[in-house]
VMD Tcl script that builds the backbone (N, CA, C; Angstrom):
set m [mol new atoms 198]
animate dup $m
set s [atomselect $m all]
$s set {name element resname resid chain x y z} {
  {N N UNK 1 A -21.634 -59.098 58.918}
  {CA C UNK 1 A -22.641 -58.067 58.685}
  {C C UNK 1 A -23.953 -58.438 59.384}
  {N N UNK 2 A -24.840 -59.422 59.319}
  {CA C UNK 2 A -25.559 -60.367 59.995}
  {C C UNK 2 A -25.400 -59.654 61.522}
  {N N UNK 3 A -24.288 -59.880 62.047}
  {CA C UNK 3 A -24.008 -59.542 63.616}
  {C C UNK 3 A -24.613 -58.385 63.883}
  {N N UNK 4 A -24.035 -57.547 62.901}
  {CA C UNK 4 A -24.604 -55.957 63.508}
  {C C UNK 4 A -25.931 -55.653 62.764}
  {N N UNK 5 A -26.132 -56.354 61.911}
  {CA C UNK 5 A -28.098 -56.080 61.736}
  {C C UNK 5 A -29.118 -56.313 62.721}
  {N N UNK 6 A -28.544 -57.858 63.643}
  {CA C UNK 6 A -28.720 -58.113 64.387}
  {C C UNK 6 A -29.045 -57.237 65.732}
  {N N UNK 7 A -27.959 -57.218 66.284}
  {CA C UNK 7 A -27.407 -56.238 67.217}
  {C C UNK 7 A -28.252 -54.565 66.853}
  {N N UNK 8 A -28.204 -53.981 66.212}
  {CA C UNK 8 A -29.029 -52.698 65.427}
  {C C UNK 8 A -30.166 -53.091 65.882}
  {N N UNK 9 A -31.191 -53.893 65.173}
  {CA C UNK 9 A -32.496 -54.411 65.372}
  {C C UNK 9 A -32.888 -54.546 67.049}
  {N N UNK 10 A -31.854 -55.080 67.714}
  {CA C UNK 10 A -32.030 -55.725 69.126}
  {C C UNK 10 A -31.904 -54.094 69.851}
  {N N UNK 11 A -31.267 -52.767 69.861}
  {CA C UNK 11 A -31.264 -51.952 70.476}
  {C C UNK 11 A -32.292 -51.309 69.891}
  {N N UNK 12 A -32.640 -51.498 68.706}
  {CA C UNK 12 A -33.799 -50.358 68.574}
  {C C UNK 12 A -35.209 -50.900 69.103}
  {N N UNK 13 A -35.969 -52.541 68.878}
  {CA C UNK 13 A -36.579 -52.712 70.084}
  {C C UNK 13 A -36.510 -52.647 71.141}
  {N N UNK 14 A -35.837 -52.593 71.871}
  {CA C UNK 14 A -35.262 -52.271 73.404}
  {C C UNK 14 A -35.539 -50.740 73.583}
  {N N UNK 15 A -35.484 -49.979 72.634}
  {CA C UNK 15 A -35.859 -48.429 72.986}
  {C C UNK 15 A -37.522 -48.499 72.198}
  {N N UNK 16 A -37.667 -48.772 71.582}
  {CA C UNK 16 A -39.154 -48.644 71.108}
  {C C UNK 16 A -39.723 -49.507 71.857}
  {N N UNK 17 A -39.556 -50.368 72.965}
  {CA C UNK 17 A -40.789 -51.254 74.065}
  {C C UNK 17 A -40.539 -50.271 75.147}
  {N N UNK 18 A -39.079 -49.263 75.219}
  {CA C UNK 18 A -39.251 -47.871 76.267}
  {C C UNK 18 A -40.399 -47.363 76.515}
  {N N UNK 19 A -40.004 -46.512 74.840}
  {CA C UNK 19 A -41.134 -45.680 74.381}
  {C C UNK 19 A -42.833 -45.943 74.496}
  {N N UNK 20 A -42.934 -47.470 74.000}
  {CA C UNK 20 A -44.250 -47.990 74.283}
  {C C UNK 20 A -44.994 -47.350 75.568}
  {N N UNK 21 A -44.038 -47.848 76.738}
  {CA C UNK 21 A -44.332 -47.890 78.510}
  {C C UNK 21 A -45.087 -46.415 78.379}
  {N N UNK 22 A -43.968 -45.446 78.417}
  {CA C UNK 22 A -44.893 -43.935 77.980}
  {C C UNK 22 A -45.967 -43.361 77.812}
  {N N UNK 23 A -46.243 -42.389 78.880}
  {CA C UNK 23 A -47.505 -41.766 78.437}
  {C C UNK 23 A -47.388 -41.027 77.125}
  {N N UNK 24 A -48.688 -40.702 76.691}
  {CA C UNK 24 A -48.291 -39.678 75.058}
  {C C UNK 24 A -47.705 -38.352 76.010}
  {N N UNK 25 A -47.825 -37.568 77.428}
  {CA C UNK 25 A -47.475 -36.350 77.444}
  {C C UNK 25 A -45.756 -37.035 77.664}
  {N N UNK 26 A -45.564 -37.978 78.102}
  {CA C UNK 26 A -43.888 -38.048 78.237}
  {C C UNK 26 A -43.336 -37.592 76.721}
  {N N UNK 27 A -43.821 -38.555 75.877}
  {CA C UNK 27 A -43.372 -38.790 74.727}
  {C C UNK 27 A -43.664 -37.396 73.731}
  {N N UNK 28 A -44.028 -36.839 74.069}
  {CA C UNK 28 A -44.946 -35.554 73.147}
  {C C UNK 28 A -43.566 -34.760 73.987}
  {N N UNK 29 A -43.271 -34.937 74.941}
  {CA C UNK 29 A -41.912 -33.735 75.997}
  {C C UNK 29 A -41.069 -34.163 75.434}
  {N N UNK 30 A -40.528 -35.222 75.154}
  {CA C UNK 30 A -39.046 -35.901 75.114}
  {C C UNK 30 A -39.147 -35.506 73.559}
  {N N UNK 31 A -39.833 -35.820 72.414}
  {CA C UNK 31 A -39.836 -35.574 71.293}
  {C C UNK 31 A -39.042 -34.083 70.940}
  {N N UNK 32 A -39.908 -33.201 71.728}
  {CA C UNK 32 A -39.611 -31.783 71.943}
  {C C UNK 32 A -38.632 -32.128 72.243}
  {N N UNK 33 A -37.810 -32.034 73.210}
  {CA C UNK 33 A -36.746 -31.796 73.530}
  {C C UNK 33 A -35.819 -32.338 72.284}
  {N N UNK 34 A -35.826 -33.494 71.561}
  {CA C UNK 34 A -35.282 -34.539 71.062}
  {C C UNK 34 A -34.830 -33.454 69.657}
  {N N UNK 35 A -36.170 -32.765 69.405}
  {CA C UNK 35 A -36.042 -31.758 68.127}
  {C C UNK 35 A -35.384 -30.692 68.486}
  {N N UNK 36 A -35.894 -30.001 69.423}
  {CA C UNK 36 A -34.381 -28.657 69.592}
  {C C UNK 36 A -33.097 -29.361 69.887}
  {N N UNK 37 A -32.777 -30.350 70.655}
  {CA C UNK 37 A -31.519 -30.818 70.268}
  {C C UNK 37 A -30.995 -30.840 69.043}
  {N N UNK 38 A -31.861 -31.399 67.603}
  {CA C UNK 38 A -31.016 -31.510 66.530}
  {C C UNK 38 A -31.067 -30.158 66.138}
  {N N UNK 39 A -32.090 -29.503 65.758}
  {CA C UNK 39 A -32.278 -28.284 65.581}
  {C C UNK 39 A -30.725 -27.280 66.132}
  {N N UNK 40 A -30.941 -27.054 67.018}
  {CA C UNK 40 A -29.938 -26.214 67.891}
  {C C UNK 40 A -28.451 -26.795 67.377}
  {N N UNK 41 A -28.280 -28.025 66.876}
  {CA C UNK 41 A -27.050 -28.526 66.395}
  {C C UNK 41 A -26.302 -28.535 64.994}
  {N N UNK 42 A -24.887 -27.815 65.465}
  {CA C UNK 42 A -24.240 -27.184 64.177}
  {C C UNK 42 A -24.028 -27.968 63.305}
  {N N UNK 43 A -24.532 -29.283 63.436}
  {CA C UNK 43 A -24.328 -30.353 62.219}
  {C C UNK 43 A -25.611 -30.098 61.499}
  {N N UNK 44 A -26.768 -29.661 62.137}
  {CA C UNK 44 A -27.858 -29.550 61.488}
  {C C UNK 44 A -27.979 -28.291 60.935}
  {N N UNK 45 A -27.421 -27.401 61.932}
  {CA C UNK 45 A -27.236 -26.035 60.946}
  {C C UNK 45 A -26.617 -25.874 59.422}
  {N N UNK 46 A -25.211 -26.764 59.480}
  {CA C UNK 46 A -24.348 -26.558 58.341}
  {C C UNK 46 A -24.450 -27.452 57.670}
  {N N UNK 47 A -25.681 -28.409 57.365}
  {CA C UNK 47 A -25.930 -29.590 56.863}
  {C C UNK 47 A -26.238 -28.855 55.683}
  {N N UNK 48 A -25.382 -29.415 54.412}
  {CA C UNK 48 A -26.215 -29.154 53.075}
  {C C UNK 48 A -27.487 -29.920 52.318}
  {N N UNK 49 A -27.291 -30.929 53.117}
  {CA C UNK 49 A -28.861 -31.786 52.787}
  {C C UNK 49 A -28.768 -32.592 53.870}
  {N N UNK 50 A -30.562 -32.929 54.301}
  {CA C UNK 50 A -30.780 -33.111 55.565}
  {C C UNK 50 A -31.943 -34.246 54.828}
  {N N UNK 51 A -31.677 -35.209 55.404}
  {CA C UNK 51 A -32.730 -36.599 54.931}
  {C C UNK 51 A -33.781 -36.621 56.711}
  {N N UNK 52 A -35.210 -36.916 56.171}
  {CA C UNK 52 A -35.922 -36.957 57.398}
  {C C UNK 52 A -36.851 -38.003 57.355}
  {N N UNK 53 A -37.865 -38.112 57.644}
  {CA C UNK 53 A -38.619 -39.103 58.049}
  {C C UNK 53 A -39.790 -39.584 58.430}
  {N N UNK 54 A -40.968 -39.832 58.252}
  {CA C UNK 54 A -42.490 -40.001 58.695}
  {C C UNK 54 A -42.365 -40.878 59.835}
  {N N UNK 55 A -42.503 -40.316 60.860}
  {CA C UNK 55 A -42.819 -41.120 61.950}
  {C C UNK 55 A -43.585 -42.055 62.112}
  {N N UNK 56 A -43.776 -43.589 62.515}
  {CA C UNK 56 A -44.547 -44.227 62.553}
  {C C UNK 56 A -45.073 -44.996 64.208}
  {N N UNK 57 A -45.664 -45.567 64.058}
  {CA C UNK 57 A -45.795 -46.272 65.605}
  {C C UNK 57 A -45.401 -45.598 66.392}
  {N N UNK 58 A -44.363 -45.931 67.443}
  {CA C UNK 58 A -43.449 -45.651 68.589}
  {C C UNK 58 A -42.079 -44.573 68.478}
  {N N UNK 59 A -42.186 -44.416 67.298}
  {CA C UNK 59 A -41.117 -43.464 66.990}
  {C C UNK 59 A -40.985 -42.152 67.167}
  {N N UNK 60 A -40.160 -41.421 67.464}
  {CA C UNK 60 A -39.834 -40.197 67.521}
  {C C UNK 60 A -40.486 -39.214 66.693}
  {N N UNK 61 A -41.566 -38.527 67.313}
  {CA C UNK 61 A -42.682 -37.407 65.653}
  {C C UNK 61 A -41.650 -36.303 65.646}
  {N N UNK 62 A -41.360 -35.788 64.240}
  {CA C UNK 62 A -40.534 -34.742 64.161}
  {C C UNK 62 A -41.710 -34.180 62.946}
  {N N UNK 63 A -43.089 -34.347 63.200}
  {CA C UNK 63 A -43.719 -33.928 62.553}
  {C C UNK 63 A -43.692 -32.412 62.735}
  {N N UNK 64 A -43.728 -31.807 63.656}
  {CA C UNK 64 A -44.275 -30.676 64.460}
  {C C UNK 64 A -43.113 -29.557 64.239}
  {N N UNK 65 A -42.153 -29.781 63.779}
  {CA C UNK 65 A -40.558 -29.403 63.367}
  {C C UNK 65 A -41.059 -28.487 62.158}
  {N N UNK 66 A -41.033 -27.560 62.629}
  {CA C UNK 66 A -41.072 -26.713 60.823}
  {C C UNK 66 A -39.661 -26.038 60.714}
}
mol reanalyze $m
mol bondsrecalc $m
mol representation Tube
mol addrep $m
């Protein structure tokens, strides 16, 4: 179990020192896009409960998502 906490932890810094590099207009586009992807998706459509999230630091804002 160790291995893949590991491993988990190690890809998600590797995309959040991405994200860092980023201007805010990249990251403010890709976000967008990032949200009509789930949005637009029939897992999200036919989801009977949908768990979400406060964005923090470097992370993905799905603030703007109504």
């Amino acid at each position: 179990m160790y291995e893949i906490r590991k491993h988990k932890n190690e890809i998600r810094e590797f995309h959040l020192s991405r994200r860092r590099e980023m201007s805010d207009e990249q990251k403010a586009a890709l976000d967008e896009k990032i949200c009509g992807v789930l949005l637009s998706s029939a897992t999200y459509r036919y989801a009977d409960t949908i768990l979400m999230y406060y964005a923090k630091d470097d992370e993905v804002n799905i603030n703007s998502v109504a």
